[in-house]
N, C-alpha and C positions, 0 to 999 in steps of 0.2 A: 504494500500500500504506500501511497505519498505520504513526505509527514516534512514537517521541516524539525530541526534537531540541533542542539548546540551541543558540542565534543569538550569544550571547554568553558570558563567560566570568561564571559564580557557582555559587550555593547550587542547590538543590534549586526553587528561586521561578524559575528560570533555565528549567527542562522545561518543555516543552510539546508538545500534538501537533500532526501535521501531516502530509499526504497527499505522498507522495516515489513517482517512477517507479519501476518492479522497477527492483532491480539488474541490470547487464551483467554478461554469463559471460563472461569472457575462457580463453584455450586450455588456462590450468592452474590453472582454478579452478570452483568449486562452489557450485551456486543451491541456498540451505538455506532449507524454511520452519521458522522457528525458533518453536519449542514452550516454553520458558524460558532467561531470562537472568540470570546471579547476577550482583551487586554486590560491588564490591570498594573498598576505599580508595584503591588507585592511580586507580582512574575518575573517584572525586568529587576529587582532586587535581586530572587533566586540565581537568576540566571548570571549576576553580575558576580553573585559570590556572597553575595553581604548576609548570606544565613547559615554560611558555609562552617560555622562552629556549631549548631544545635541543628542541621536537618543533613540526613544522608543523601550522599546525591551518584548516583550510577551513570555511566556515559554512556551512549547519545541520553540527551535529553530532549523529552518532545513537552516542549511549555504549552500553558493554557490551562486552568482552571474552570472558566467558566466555557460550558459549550451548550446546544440545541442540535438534536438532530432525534433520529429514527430508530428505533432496535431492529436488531437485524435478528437476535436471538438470546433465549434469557436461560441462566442456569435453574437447575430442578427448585432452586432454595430461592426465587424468585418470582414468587406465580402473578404478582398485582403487575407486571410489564408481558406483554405480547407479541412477536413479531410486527411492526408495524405504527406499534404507539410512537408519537411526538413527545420527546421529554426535555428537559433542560438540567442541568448537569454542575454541582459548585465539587469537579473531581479533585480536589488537591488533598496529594497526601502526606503522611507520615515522611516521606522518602522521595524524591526526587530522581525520577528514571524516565524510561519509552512508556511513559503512557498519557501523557497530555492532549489537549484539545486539538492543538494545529497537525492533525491527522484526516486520514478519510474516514477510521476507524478509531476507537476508544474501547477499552475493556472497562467498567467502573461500575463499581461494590455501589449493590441494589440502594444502600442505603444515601448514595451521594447524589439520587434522583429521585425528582416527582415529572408529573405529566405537566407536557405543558400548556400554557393556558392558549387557550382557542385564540385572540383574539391579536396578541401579540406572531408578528411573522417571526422566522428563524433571527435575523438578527438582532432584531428586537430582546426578544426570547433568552439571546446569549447574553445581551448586557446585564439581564437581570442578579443570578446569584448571589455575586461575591456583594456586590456594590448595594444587591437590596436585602441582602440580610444584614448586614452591616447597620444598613439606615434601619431595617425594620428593629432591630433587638436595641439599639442604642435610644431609639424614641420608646417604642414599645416596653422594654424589660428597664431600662437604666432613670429616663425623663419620665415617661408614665400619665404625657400631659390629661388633664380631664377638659371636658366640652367648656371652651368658654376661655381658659387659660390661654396667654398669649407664650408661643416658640420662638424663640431667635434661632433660626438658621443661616449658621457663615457658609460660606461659598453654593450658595442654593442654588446654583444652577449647573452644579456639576454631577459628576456621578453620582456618587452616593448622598452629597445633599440634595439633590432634586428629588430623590426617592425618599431621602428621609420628612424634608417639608410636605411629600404628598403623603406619609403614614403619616404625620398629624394633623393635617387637615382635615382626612378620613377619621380620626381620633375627636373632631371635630373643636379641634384647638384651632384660633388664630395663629398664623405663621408668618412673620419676616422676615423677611431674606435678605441676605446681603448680597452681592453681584455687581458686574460690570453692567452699564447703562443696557447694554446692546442687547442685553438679556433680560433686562426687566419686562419686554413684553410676552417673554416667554413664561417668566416667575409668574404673571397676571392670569396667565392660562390655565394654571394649574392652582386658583386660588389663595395666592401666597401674594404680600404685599410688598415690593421692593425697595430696598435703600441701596445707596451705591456705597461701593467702598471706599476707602481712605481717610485720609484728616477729615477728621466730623462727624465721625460713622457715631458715634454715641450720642453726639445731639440727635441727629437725623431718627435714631430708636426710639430716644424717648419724645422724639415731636409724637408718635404715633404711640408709643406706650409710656404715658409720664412716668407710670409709676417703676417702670423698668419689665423686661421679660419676667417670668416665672421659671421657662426653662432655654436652656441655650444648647445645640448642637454647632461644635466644631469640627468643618470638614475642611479648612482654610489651614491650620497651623501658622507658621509663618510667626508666630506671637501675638496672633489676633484678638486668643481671650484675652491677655492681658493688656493689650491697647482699648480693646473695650469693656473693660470691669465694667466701669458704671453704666453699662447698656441693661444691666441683667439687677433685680431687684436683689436685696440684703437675703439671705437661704435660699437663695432660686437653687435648681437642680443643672448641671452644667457636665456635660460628657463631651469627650473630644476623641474624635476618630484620627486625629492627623499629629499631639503632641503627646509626649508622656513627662508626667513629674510635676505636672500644677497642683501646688495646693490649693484642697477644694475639689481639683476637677476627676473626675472619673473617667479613665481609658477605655475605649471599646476595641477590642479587635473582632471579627467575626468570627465565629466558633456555626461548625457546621450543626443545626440542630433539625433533625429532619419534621419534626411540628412547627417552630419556625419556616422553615423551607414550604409545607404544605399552606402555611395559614399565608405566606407571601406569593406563593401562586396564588390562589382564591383570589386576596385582591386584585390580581391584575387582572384575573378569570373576569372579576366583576367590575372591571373598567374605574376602580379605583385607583390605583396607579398604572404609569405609563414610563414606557423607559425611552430617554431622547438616544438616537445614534447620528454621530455627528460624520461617522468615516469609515467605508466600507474597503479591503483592500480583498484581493484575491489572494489564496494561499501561500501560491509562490512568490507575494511581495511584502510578508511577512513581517520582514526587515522593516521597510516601509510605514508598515503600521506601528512599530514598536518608535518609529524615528518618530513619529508625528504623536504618536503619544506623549513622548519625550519631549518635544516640543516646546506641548501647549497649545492652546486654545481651539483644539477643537470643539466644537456646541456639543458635546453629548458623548457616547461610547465610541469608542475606535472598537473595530470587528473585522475579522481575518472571515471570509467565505469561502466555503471549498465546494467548487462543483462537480 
């Protein structure tokens, strides 16, 4: 099968392609052909090395976490997938080998999938996972907003803040967002109220909430929470997906939880959330995708497609 595959640890100059046996089905687990795979920062980390003291890592490596595609065929210890079902996929494991997204095929333990939702196409589909478990269990399990309470979301028009301003909106909390002008019509879409970034961001919040947020998600880092302490009221509840070691704030990383993973399809199943894809690349430009990730400023999920 195609796959593209890093032999050693770097940049994006580090991909390449290369012909790999199907994957083995083992008894609880699931032969996907994979139809798209979104990129993430945690990936181009791995691949750079930066985790290379606490995850094991086997050569070739075929990256990608998050993937969507088709089962082709499911082990005896798997009966809820079919030949045929549509799933989406948050496969990262323990260890770091040939079995990642950017493939035509994937082997991946029953448990690091559910179906996917009708409504979202494959690309769509792939950006989900990483980026909306991440937003769903940080608002949902850590902030916990109730109807009415007002959210501060930093960088709300990115990946995983876009997803997490729409779990609380659905939560039926007020949300504002921080972002670049360019995307505040996009924030308005998705019933989130925008403020722009930089010098003045904490006036600009409390023009809209005097009394300050209640709860704050950080998906911006950079030092954001503490340039705007005073955007967020005295005990607000404050989680940050992008710093660690604020006093006060609480870390989220996402942790696979497969009720999580069900209760975050559902929503998207029921047109509560929506995943933006900003950049679609073909397989073999992999490279490509990982540079422009790299980048910045793409509007939404960068996605590798394999035809």
């Amino acid at each position: 099968m195609r796959a593209m595959v890093y032999r050693r640890y770097g940049g994006p100059e580090v991909l390449e392609p290369a012909e790999l046996p199907e994957p083995k089905v083992g008894v609880d687990s699931v032969l996907v052909r994979v139809r798209a795979a979104a990129l993430n920062p945690a990936d181009a980390a791995c691949q750079a090395g930066a985790l290379d003291a606490s995850v094991e890592t086997y050569f070739p490596v075929v990256p990608g976490w998050d993937i969507a595609g088709e089962v082709v065929r499911a082990g005896p210890g798997a009966p809820e997938f079919a030949p045929g079902d549509a799933v989406i996929g948050y496969i990262r494991g323990e260890v770091q080998r040939a079995h990642g997204g950017f493939a035509e095929s994937v082997a991946a333990d029953v448990r690091t999938l559910v179906h996917k939702p009708a409504g979202l196409g494959w690309t769509e589909a792939a950006g989900l996972p990483l980026a909306g478990l991440t937003a769903y269990q940080a608002v949902t399990h850590v902030l916990a907003p109730t109807a009415g309470e007002t959210v501060l979301v930093h960088a709300a028009a990115g990946g995983v803040g876009s997803l997490a301003a729409q779990v609380a909106v659905a939560r039926g909390a007020r949300v504002i967002g921080s972002a670049s002008p360019g995307n505040h019509p996009y924030l308005r879409s998705l019933g989130v109220e925008p403020v722009a970034y930089g010098p003045g961001l904490t006036d600009r919040v409390r023009a809209l909430a005097p009394g300050g947020a209640d709860a704050v998600m950080d998906a911006a880092g950079r030092g954001t929470l503490v340039a705007t302490a005073g955007a967020a009221r005295p005990g607000a509840r404050v989680v940050s997906v992008a710093e660690t070691g604020l006093p006060g704030v609480r870390t989220h990383f996402c942790r696979l939880d497969h009720a999580d993973f069900t209760a975050l399809a559902a929503m998207a199943r029921e047109g509560r959330i929506a995943v933006r894809v900003g950049a679609v690349f073909p397989l073999e430009r992999a490279a490509d995708a990982q540079r422009a990730l790299a980048a910045g400023g793409v509007p939404g999920r960068v996605v590798v497609e394999i035809a």
